[in-house]
PyMOL commands that place a pseudoatom at each C-alpha (Angstrom):
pseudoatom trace, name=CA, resn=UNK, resi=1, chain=A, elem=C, hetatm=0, pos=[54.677, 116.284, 66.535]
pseudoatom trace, name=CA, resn=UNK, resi=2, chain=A, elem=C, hetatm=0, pos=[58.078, 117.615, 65.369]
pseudoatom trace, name=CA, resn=UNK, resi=3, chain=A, elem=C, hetatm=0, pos=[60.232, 115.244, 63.643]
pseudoatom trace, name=CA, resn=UNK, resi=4, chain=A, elem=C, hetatm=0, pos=[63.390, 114.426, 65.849]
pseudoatom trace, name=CA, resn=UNK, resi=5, chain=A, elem=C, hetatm=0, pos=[66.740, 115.100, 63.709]
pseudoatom trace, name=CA, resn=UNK, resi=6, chain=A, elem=C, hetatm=0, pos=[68.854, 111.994, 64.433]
pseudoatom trace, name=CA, resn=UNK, resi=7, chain=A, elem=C, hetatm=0, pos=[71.078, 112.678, 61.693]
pseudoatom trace, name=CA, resn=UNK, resi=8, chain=A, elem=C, hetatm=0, pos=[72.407, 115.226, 64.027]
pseudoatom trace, name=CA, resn=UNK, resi=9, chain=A, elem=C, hetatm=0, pos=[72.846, 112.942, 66.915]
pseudoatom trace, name=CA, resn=UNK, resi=10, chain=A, elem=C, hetatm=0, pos=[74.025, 110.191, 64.766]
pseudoatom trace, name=CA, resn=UNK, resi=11, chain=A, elem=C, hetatm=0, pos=[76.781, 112.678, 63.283]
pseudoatom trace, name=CA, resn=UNK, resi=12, chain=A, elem=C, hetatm=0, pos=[77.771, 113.434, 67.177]
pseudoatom trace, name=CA, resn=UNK, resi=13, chain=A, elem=C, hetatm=0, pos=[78.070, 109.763, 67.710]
pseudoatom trace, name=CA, resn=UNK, resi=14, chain=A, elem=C, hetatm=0, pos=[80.312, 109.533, 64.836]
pseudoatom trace, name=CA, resn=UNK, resi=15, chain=A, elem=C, hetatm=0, pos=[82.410, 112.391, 65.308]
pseudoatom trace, name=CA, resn=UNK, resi=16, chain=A, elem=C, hetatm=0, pos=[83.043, 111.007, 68.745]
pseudoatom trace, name=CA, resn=UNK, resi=17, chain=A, elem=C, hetatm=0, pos=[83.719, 107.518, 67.539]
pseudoatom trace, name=CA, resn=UNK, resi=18, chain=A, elem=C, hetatm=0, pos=[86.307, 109.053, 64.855]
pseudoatom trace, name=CA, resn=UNK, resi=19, chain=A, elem=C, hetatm=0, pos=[88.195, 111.227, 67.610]
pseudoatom trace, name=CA, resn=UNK, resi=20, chain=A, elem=C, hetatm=0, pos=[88.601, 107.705, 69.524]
pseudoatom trace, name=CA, resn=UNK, resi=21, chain=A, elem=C, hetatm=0, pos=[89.830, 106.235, 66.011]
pseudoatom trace, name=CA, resn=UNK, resi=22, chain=A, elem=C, hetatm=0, pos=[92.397, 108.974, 66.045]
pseudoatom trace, name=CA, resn=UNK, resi=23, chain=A, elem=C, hetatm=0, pos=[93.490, 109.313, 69.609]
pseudoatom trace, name=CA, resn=UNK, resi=24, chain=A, elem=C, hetatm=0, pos=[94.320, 105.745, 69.555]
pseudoatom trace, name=CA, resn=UNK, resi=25, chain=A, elem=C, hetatm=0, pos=[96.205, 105.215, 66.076]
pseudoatom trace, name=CA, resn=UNK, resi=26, chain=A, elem=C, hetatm=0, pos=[98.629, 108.878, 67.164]
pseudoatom trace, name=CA, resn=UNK, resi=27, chain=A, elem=C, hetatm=0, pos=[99.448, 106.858, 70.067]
pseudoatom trace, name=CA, resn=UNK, resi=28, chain=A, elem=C, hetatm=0, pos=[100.020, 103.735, 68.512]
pseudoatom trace, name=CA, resn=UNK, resi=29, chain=A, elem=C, hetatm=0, pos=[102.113, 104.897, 65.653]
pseudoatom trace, name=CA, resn=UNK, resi=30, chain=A, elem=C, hetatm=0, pos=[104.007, 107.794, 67.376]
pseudoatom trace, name=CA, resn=UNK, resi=31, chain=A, elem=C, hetatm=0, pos=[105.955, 108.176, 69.924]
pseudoatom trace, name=CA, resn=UNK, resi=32, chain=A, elem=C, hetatm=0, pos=[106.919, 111.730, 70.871]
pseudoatom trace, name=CA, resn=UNK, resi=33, chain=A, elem=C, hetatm=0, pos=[104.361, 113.828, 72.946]
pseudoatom trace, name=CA, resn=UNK, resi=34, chain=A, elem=C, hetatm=0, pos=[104.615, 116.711, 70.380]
pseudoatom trace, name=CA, resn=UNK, resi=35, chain=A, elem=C, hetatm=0, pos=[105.933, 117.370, 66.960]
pseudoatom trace, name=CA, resn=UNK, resi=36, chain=A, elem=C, hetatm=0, pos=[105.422, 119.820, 64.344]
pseudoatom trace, name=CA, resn=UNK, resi=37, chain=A, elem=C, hetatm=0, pos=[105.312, 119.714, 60.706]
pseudoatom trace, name=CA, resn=UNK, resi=38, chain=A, elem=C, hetatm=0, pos=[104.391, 116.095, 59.807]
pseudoatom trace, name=CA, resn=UNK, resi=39, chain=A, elem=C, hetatm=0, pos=[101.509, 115.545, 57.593]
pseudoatom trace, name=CA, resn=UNK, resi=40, chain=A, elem=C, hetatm=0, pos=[100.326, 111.955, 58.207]
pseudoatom trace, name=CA, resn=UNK, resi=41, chain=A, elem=C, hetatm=0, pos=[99.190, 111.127, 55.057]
pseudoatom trace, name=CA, resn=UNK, resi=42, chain=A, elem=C, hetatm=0, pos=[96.465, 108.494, 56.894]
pseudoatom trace, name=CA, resn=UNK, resi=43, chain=A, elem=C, hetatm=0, pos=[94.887, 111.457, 58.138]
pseudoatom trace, name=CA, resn=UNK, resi=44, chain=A, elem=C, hetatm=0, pos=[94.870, 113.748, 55.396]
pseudoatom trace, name=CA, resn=UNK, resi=45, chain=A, elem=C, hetatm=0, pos=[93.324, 111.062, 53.770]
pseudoatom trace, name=CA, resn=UNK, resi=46, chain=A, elem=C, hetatm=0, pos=[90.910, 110.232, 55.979]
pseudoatom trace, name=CA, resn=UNK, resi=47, chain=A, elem=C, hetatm=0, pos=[90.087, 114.738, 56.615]
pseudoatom trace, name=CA, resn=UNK, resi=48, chain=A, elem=C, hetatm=0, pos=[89.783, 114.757, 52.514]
pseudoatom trace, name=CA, resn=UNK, resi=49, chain=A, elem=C, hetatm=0, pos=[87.828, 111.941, 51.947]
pseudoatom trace, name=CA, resn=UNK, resi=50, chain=A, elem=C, hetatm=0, pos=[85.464, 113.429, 54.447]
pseudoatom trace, name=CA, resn=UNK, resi=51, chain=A, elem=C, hetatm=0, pos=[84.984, 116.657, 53.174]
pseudoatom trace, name=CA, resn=UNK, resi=52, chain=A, elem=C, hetatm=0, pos=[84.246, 115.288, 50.104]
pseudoatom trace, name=CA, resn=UNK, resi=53, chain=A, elem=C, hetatm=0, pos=[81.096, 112.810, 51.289]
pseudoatom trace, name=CA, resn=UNK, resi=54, chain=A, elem=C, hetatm=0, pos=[79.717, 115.274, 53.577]
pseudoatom trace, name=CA, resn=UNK, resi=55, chain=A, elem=C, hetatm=0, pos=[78.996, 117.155, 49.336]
pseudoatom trace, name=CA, resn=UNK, resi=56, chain=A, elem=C, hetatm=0, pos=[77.255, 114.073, 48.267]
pseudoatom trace, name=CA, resn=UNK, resi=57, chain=A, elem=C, hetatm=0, pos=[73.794, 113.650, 48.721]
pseudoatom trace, name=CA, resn=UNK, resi=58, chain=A, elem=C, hetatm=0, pos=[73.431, 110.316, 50.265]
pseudoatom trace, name=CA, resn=UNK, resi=59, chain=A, elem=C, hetatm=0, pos=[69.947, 108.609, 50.837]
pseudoatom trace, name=CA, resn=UNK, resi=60, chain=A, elem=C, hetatm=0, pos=[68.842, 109.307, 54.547]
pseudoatom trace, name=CA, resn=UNK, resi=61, chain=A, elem=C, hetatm=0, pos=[71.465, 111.729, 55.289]
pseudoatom trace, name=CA, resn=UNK, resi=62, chain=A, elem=C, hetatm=0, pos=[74.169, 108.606, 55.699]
pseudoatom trace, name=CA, resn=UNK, resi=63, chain=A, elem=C, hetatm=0, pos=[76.948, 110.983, 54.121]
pseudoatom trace, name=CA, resn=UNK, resi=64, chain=A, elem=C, hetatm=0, pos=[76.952, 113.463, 57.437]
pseudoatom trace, name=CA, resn=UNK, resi=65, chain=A, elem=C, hetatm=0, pos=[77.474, 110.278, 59.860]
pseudoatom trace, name=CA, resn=UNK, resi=66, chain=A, elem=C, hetatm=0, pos=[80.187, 109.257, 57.581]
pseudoatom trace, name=CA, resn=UNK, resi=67, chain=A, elem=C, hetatm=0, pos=[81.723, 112.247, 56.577]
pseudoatom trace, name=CA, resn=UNK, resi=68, chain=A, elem=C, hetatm=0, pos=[81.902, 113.322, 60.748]
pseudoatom trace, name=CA, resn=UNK, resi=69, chain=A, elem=C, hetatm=0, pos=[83.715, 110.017, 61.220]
pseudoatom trace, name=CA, resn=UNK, resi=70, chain=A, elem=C, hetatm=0, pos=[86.367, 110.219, 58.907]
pseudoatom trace, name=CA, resn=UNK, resi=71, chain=A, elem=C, hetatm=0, pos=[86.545, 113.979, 59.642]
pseudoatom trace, name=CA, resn=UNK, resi=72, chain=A, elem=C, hetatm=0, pos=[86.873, 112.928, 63.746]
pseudoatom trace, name=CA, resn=UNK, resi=73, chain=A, elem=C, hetatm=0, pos=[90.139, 111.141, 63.064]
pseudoatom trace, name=CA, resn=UNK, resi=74, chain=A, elem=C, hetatm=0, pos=[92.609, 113.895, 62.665]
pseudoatom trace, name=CA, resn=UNK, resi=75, chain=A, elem=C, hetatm=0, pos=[90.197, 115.892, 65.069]
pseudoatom trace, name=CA, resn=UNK, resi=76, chain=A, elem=C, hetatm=0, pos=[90.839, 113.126, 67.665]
pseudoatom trace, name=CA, resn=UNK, resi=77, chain=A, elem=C, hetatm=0, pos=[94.678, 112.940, 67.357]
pseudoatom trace, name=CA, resn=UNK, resi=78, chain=A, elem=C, hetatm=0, pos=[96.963, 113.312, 70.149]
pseudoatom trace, name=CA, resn=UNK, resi=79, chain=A, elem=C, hetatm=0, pos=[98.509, 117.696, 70.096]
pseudoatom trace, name=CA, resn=UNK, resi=80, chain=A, elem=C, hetatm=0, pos=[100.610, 118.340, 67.504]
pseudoatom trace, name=CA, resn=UNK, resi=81, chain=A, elem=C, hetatm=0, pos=[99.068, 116.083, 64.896]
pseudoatom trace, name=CA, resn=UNK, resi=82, chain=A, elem=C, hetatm=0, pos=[96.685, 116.087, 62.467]
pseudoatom trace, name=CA, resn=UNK, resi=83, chain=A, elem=C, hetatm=0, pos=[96.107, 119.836, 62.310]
pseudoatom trace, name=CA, resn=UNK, resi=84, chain=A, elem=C, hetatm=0, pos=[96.536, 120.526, 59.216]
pseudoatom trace, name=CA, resn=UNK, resi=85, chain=A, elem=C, hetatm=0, pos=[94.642, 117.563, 57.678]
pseudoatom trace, name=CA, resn=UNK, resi=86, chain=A, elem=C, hetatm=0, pos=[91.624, 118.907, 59.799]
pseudoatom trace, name=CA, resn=UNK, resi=87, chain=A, elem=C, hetatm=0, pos=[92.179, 122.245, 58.601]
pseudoatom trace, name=CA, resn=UNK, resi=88, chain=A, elem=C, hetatm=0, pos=[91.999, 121.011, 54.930]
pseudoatom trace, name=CA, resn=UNK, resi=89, chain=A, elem=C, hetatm=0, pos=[89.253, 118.320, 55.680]
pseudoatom trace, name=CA, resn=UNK, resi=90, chain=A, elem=C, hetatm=0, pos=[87.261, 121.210, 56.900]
pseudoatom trace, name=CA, resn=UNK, resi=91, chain=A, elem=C, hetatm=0, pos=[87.907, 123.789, 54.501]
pseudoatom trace, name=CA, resn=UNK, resi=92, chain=A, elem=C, hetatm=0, pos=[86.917, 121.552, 51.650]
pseudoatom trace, name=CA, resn=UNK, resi=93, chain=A, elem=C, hetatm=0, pos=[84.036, 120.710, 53.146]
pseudoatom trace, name=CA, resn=UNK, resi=94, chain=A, elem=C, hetatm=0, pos=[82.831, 124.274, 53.829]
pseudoatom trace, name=CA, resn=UNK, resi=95, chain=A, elem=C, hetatm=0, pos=[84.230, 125.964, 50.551]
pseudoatom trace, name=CA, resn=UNK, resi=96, chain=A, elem=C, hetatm=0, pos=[82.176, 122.481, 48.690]
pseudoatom trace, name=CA, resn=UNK, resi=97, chain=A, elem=C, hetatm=0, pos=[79.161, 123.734, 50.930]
pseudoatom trace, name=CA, resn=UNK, resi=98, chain=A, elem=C, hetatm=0, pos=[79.347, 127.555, 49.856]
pseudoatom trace, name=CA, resn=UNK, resi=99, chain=A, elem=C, hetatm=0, pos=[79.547, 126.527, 46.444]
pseudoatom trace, name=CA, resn=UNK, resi=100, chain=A, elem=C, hetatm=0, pos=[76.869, 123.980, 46.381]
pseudoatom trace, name=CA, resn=UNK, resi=101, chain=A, elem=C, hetatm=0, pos=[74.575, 126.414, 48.100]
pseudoatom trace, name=CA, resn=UNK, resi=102, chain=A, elem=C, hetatm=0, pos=[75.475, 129.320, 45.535]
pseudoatom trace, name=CA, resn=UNK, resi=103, chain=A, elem=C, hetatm=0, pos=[74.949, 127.268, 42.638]
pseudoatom trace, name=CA, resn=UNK, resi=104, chain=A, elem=C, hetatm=0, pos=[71.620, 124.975, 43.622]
pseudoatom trace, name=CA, resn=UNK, resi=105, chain=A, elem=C, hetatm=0, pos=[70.260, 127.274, 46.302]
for i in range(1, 105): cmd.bond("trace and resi %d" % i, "trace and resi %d" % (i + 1))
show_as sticks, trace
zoom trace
């Protein structure tokens, strides 16, 4: 039989959990519906943090679940916030990918 990926669904679960995480700390800490150009420097954090552990190879894939946690804050935060830390979560995490690919194959 094939062996089922659960890494995948476990990531899923995670990224889900994270976007929860997210929605409910934007509504706890602000207050208007929409605003532009604030960096919340929780998020960033959090986006950064994940790009760099989904690079790390973790025994039985733990780093994916993790990194699509940390990753699903910003992701999960109300309109208007936490854009940019996903952007730059996300970029690091797919520029770290390319390069780890290039160089290790």
């Amino acid at each position: 039989m094939n062996e089922v990926p659960y890494n995948i669904l476990y990531s899923v679960i995670c990224l889900v959990i994270g976007g929860f995480f997210g929605l409910s700390y934007s509504y706890k800490k602000y207050q208007m519906p929409y605003v532009e150009k604030i960096r919340d420097k929780f998020a960033l954090i959090c986006s950064i943090i994940g790009g760099i552990i989904f690079l790390i190879d973790l025994p039985y894939h733990i780093n994916y679940p993790i990194s699509c946690l940390l990753i699903g804050i910003p992701f999960g935060m109300r309109p208007g916030y936490g854009n940019a830390e996903l952007y730059i979560g996300l970029i690091i995490a797919f520029a770290g990918y390319l390069i780890k690919m290039c160089l290790w194959g």
